[in-house]
N, C-alpha and C positions, 0 to 999 in steps of 0.2 A: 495401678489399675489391675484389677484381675482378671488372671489370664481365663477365657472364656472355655468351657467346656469342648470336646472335640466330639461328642454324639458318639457313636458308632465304629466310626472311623482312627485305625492305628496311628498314630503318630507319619503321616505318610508325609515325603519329603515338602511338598508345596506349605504344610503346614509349618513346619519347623523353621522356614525363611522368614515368617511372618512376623513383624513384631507386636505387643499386645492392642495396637489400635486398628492394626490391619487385621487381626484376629476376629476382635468384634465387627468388622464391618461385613466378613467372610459368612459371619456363622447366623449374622443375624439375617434371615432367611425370610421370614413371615413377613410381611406388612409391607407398608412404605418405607425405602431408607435414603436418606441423603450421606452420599460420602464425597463430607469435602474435603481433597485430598489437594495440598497444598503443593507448590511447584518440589519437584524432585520427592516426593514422599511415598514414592511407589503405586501413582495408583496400576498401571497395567496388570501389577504383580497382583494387585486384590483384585480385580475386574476377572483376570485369566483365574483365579484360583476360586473365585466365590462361587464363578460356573462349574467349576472340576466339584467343589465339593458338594453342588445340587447335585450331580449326579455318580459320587460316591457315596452318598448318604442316600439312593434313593428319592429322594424329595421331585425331581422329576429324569424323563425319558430325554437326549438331545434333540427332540421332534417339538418339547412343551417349551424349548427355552427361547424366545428373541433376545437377539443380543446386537443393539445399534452403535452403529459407530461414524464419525464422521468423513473419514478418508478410507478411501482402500488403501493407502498404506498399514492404517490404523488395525482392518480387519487384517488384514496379510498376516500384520505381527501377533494380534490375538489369535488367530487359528493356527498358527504356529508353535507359538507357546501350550496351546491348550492338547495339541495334536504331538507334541515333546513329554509333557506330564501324562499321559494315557496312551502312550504308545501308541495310536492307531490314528487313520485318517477323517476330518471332521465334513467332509465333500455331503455338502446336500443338507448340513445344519443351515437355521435360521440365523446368520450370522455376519452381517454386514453393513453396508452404509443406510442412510434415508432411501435413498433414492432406489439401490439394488432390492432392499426389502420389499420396498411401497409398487413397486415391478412385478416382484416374483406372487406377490398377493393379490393385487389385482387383474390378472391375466383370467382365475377361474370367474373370474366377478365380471369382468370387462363388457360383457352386455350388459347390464345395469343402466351405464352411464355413454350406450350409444357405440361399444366399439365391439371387435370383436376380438377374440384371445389371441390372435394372431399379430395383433397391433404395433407399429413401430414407431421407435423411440426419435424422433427428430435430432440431427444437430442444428447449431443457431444456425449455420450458412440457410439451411432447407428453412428453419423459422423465419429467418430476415426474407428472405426470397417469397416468402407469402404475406409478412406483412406488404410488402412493396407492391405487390398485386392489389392487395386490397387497397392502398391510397390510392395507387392509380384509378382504379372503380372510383373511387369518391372523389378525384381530382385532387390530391392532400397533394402540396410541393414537398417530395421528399428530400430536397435542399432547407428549406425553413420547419421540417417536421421528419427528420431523421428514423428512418425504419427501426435503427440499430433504439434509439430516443424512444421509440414506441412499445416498443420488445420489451424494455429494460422498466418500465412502467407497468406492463401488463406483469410482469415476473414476478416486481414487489407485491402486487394485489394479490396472486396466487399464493406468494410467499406466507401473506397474512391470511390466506383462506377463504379469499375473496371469490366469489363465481360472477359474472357479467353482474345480475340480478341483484347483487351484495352493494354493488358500487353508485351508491346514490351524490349527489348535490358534486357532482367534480365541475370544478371549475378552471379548470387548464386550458388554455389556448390550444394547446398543441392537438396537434392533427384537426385544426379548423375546430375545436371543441368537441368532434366525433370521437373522445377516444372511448369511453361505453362504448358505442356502436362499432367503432373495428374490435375492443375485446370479443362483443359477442359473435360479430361476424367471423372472426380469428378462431373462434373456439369451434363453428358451426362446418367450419373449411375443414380444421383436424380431424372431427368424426367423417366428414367425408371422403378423408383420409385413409380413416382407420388408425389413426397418429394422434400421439398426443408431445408435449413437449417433458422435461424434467418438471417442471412445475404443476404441471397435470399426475402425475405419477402419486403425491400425496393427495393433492386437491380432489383430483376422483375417488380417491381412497376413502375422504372425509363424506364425501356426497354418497357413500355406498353406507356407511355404518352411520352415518346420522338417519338416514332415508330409510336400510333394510335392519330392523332390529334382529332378525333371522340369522344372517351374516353374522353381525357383531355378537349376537348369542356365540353361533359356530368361533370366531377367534378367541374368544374368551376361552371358550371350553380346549380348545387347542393349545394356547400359551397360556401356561399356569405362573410363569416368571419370565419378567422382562427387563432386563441390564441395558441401560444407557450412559454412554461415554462421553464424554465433552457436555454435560448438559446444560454448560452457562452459553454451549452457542447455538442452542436451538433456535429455530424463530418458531412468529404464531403459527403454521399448519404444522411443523413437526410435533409443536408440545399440543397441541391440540388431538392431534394423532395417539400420543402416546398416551393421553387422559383416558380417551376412548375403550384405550385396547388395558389400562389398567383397570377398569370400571367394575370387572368380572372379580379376579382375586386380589386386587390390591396386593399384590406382590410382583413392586417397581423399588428397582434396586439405580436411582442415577449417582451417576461419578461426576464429581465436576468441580470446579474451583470459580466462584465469582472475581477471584482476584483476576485471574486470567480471561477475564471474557474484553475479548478486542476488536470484537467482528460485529459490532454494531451498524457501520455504513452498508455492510449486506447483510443487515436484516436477522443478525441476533439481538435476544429481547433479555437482558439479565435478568430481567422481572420474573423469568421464568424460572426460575435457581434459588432469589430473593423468595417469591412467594411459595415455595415448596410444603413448606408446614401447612398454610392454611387451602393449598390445593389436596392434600392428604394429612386432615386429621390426626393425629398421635403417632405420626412418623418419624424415626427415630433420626438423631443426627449426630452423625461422626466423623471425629476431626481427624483429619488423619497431619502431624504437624510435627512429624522427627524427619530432615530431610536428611537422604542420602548423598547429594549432588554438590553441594557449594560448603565452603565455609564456614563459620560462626562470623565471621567481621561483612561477610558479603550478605547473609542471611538478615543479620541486624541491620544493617543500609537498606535493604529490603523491605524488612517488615515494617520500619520507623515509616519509611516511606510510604508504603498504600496503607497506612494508619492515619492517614490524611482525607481519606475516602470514604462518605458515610453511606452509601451505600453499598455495604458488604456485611455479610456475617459475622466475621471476624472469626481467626485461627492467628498462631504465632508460631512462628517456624523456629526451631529448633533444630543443632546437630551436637550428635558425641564426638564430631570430630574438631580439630586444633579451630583456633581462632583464625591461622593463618595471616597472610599479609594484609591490612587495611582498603579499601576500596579508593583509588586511585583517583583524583581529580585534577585536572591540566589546565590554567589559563596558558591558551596560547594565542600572537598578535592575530595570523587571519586565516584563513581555510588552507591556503598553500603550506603554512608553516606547520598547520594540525596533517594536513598528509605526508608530510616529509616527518614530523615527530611519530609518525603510527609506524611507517615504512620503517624507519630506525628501530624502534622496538622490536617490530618482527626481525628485523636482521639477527637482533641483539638475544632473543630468544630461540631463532632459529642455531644460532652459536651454540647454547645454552641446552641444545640437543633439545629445544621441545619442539615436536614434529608440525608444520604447516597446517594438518588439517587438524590440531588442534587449536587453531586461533581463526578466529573470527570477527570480522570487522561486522556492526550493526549499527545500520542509518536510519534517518526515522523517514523519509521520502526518498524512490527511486533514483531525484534527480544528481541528490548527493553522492553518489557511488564515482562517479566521473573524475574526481581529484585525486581520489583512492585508487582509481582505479590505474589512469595516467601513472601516479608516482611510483607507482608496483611496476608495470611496465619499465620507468626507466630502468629498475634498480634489478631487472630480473627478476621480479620475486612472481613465481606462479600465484594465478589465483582463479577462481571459479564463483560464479555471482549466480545464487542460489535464490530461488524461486524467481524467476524471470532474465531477460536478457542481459549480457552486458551493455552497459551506454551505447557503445555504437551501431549494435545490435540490434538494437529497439524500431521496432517498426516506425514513428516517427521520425527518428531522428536520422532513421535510411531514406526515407520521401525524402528530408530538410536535406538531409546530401544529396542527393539525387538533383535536386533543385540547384545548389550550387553546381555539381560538378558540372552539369547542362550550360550554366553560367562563365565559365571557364572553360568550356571546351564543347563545342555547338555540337560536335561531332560524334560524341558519347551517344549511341544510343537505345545502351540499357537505362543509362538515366533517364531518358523521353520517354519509356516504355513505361517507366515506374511511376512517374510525373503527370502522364497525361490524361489521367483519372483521379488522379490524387490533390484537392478531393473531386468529387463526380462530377464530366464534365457533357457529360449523353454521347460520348465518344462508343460510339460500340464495337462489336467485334466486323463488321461487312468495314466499318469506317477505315478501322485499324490497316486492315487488309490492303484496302486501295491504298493508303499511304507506303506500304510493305513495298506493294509492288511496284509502284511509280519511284521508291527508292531505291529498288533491285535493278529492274531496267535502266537506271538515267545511272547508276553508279557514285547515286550521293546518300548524303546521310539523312535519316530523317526528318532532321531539325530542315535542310536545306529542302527535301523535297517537300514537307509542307508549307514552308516558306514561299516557293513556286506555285502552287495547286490551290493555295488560299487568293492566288491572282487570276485564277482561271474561273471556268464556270462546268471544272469538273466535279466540283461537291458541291449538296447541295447548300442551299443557301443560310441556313440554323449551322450545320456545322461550320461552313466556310468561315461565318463570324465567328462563331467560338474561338477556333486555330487560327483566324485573323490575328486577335486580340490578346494571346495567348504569346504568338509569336511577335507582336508588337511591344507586348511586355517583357520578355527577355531582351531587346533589343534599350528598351527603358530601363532597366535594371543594369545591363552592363554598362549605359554609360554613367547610370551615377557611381558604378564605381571607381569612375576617371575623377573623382570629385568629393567622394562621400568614403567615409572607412566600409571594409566589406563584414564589418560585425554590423553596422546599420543598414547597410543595404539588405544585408540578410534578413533583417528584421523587416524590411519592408516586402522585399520579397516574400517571405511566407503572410505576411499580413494582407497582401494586394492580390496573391494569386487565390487567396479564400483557405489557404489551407490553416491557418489560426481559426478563423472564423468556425471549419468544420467542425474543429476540437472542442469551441464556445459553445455551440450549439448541441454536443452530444452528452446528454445528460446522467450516461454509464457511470460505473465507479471509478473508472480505469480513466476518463476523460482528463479530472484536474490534473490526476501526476503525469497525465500525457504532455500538457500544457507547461509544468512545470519544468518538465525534461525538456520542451523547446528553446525555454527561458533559458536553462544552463547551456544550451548549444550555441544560443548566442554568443553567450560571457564566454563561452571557452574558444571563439574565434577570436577576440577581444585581444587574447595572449598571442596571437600571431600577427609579423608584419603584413603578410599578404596571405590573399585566400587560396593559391596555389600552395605554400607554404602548409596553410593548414589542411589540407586534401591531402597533402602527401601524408602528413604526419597520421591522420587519421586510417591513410590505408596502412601505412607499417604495426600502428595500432593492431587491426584486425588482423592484419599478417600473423603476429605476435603471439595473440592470442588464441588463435586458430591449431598452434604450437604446443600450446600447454599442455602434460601431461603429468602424471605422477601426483606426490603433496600438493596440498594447492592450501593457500588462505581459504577460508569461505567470507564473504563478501552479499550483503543481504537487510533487506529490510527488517525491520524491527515486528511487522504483523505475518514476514516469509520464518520469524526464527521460534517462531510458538513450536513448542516438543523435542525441540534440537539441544545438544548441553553439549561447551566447549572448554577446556584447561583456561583456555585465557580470552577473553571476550574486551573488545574496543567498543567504546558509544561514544562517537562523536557527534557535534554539532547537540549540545545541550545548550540550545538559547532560544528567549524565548521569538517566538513567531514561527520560529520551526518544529522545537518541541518545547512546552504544547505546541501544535498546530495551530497557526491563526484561522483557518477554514473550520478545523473543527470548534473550535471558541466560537467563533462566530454563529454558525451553524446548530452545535447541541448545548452552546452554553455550561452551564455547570454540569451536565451529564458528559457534554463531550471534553472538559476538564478530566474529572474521572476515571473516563476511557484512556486517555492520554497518559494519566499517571496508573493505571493497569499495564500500558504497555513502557513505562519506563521498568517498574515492576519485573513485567516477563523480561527485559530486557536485562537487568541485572542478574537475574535467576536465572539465566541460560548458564553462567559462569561459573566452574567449579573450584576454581583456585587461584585466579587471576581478575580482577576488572577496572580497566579503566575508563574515566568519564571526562569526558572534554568540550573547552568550550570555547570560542575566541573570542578575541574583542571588538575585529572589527570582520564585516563579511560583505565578501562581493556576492549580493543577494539580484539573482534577477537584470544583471547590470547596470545597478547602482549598489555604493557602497554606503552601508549601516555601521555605526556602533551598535554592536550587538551589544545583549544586554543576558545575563546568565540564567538560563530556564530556571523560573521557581521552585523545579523539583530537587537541584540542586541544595539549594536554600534549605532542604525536608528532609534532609541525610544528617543523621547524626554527628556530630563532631567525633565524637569518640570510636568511629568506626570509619573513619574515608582520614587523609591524607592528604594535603592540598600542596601546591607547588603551581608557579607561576615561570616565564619566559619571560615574562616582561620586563620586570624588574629585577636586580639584583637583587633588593633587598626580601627576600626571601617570607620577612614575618608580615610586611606591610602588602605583598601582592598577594598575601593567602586571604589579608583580611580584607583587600577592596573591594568586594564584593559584595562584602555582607553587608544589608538592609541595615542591620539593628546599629552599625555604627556610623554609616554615613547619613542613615534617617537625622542624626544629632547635628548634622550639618546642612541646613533645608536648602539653600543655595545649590550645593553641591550635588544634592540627591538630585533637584529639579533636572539640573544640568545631565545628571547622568541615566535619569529616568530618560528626559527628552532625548536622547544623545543625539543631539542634534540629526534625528531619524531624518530620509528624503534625503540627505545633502549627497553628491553622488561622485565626493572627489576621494583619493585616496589618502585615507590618515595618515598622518606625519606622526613621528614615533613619540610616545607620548611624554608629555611632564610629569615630571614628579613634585607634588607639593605636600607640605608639611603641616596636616590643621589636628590640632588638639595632641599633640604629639606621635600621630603615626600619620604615613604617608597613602596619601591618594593620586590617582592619576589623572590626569584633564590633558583631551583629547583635542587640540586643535584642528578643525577640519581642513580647514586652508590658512596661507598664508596672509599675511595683515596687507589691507590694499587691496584684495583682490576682489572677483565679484561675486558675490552671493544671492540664492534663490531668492529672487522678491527683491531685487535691486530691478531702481530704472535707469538702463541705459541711452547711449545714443549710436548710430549704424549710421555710416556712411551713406549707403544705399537705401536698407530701409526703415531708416530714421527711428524715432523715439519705439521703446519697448518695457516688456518686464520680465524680467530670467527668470524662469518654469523651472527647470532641470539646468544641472551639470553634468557633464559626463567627459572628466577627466577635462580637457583643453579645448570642449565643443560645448557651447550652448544653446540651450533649446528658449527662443523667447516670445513673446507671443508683442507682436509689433503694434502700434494703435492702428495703426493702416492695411500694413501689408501681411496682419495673421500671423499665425504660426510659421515661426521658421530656427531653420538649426545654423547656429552659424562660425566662423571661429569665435575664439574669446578674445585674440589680439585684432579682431576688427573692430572690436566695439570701445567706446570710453566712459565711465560714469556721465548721466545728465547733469546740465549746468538745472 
């Protein structure tokens, strides 16, 4: 390529960093450009430098330039940067997130659209607290029609640029079918505010410059060049926005990489990145595709891999540096053995002098962090769980303790405190109070004193049932655990007290992985004889961790690790139903396929020198046990670049190659078997066989022993009589009786039917 002219300007250092593709994208200044800069290929470096050289070169004033970005982290590090190359401070440039820009611009305008420039910004507590107003007005049960369900509905609409007015033929139950009518009621309350929320911040922006051509004259003539960051994750009002404000000079400079776009479930639109050219006619497009960050052997695993994706531009990443070590692949038998194989490497590295917070564990769902997270714990090894809480941490899974510990011990009563709204029980604050006091005065604990006061006729009569029946069910609850294990009590417990139910109902993004982190809370009671036993364990846990200081592992999901780069990066739990996501398969179909292999993608490209990829065979999913079966993406890694290695069997050449399609497909039996692995069955595999077809060795998974009872067998019950086994779960059957219904029972009460 040739190296692009430098105009005016001496050989000043930001130029000389650059290499010839970051050159071109710097200088070409005029028109529309797309720069898609591929993972590790510098884009900040061209972002920070293409603005220094608008205004080295004159081309404009730091008053004409917008420059959007999607995090204030993001803005922090570009005015930083740019405020290091020019010596001076950037304070009061146009220079920051969506949301701060669509703020500071709307403030002169803010009459326009009903407010006044004095306007404040809501947070969600202040927005949910008005939704909840407004269903009360309309009588909505915000039990069956969630404030938080409403909110998160009205957000998307805004997201898309939607105004009340916009929103035709909706056919949602929810909020009684009134939700038009609370948006627009919802909008009418914030100007009476004087308030708008983050989603009003562009959405009014868009109603000012569609509506006053005057204004968007004024912006255009103001910003003569506009630099956007992240542009594969705009949604429709940001790029709609930005159409707007580029409409004047056409001089829109976006940075962004389609491969990378992973924030679809909140409302990034790839379409936006994709359709670039024909949103702006003869706008030029450069690749930015020599990385700096990874490998040649991790890069090529990479690229082979989202070459599987047809919706993307297409770039191939490239490095001048070594090929390095091959990209790692691990069958191992089940999730216990893959956390205790992770933990061993870290040691093994840690030895090896490479420092803790060089390594990074990435999961593809929250719930997964829990196993990782436990076996570090034993082992000492610090760690730090990045972008959101640790497991125990997790606001859910403090209510589900909370719930237990009340369970075990009546007398707790910060657990009642946490519990007795969780979820909403119209318990308020006068209620709270009387119960306080009637426990202060009598000298007992709360459980006991509303256990008393629910016998009197000192509350009124809606509440007295509530805490009647509340306290009726803890009294149900303990005793099936004189009978019942306390990982199934537990499950029934949060299923009866409504707090599953809550999470069912709340149609947020954050809802399913809430749900799913319940499910693992289950299965990791599972591992304990008693639920005492597991309390304790869980506060030394927290204890533990409370501790941490210094190195630490980083520990994180796979959509928290976008922008981050580590020496040596772990992806476990490569199978499929996890990764891909079965929710998103189901859900976006071949688009949310896509997404999913974008984010294995970004997942291997966090890694500069190290990565390894793991998967098991079998997984306590949910508390039932699966044959897993090896995420397809797997399958889409080049041989010649990844390394394989297996725990299961000795024989080394035959467990690298069980896996692969293309030679067990030769064996249709065997595929069936192992496609089906005998998915549902809920007992724990027995360590596998080795057999011998066509001269290399495969494995078949016995689920159970010979003789024993299996899902979809009729048996016969002493008590209640003939049935048909539902579930397994380990030495407890769930069967569904002809008579007596569903019931769970031992498995040594029952006999096969004559």
């Amino acid at each position: 390529m040739t190296q692009p002219a430098l105009s005016t300007v001496d050989d000043p250092a930001y130029w000389r960093e650059l290499n010839p593709a970051q050159r071109a994208a710097v200088v070409a200044m005029d028109g529309a450009v797309l720069v898609l800069a591929g993972a590790g290929t510098g884009k900040t470096r061209v972002l920070t430098a293409r603005l220094v050289h608008l205004l080295t070169t004159g081309k404009a004033l730091p008053g004409q330039i917008l420059a959007v970005t999607f995090t204030n982290k993001a803005a922090a590090e570009v005015r930083t940067r740019i405020s290091d190359m020019l010596g001076r401070s950037v304070e009061g440039w146009f220079l920051g997130t969506f949301h701060s820009l669509a703020a500071r611009l709307l403030r002169p305008h803010a009459e326009l659209v009903g407010l006044k420039p004095s306007f404040t910004i809501l947070d969600e507590d202040d927005q949910l607290r008005l939704i909840k107003q407004l269903c009360e007005a309309e009588n909505i049960d915000d039990k069956k029609s969630p404030p938080r369900v409403i909110l998160s509905v009205i957000s998307r609409w805004k997201d898309r640029g939607l105004l009340p007015e916009d929103v035709r033929n909706e056919t949602s139950q929810l909020a009684n079918g009134k939700l038009t009518k609370l948006y627009a009621q919802y909008q009418e309350r914030l100007r009476s505010l004087n308030a708008c929320d983050f989603g009003d911040l562009l959405l009014h922006q868009l109603t000012i410059l569609k509506n006053h051509p005057d204004v968007l004259a004024a912006m255009h003539n103001r910003f003569r060049y506009i630099l956007v960051d992240e542009y594969q994750d705009t949604n429709v009002a940001q790029y709609l926005w930005l159409r707007l404000l580029a409409q004047g000079h056409h001089n829109i400079c976006c940075v962004g990489d389609e491969d990378q776009s992973i924030y679809g479930w909140r409302g990034a639109e790839i379409g936006n990145i994709l359709r670039f050219e024909e949103d702006f006619p003869g706008a030029q497009v450069i690749r930015l595709e020599q990385n700096y960050r990874s490998t040649g052997n991790i890069l090529a695993a990479a690229s082979h891999l989202i070459a599987n994706n047809r919706m993307r531009l297409g770039k191939t990443l490239w490095t001048s540096a070594e090929p390095g070590e091959k990209v790692h692949v691990r069958t191992l038998w089940d999730g216990e053995e893959e956390a205790r194989w992770v933990a061993d490497e870290v040691e093994a590295l840690q030895r090896a002098k490479i420092p803790l917070n060089e390594m990074a564990v990435m999961v593809r769902a929250g719930f997964q962090t829990r196993q990782f997270e436990e076996r570090f714990i034993t082992l000492g090894i610090p760690y730090r769980v990045l972008v959101g809480a640790r497991f125990y941490e997790r606001q859910e899974i403090r209510d589900a303790l909370a719930y237990l510990r009340l369970l075990a011990a009546p007398g707790d009563d910060l657990a009642f405190e946490r519990i007795i709204n969780a979820p909403k029980r119209g318990i308020g604050p006068a209620a709270l109070q009387q119960l306080y006091n009637f426990a202060r005065e009598a000298q007992i604990s709360l459980t006991e004193a509303t256990a008393r006061l629910v016998e009197t006729d000192e509350l009124k009569p809606k509440l007295r049932s509530t805490l009647r029946s509340l306290m009726e069910s803890f009294v149900h609850w303990r005793e099936l655990l004189q009978t019942m294990s306390h990982a199934d009590v537990a499950q029934i417990v949060l299923d009866e007290s409504g707090y599953t139910g809550m999470w069912q109902a709340d149609k947020s993004p954050e809802a399913p992985g809430r749900l799913d982190n319940l499910k693992e809370f289950v299965s990791a009671l599972a591992e304990f004889d008693t639920l005492p036993a597991f309390l304790e364990h869980v506060s030394l846990v927290l204890e533990a961790t409370e501790r941490s200081v210094g190195e630490q592992v980083s520990l994180m999901t796979l959509h928290g690790a976008k922008g981050l780069e580590f020496d040596i990066v772990f992806l476990p739990g490569w199978e499929e139903e996890i990764f891909p996501s079965r929710r998103a398969l189901e859900e976006n179909g071949g688009q949310g396929l896509e997404e999913e292999r974008r984010l294995a993608y970004v997942g291997i490209t966090r890694s500069k020198a190290r990565a390894y990829i793991s998967h098991v065979a079998n997984r306590h999913l949910h508390g039932s046990w699966i044959n897993a079966l090896p995420s397809r993406f797997i399958t889409e890694l080049p041989d010649e670049h990844i390394e394989k290695r297996s725990t299961i069997s000795s024989n080394t050449h035959s467990s690298s190659n069980m896996w692969q399609k293309e030679h067990i497909e030769r064996i249709p039996t065997l595929w069936q078997q192992l496609q089906a692995g005998q998915r549902g069955q809920n007992r724990l595999p027995t360590r596998p066989k080795v057999t011998e077809i066509e001269g290399k060795s495969y494995e078949i998974k016995p689920i159970r022993a010979e003789g024993a009872v299996n899902v979809g067998d009729r048996i016969f019950h002493e008590k209640f009589g003939y049935g048909i086994v539902k579930r397994i779960d380990h030495d407890k059957l769930e069967i569904n009786f002809e008579k007596a219904g569903l019931k769970k029972v031992m498995e040594s009460f029952v006999k096969p039917a004559k």
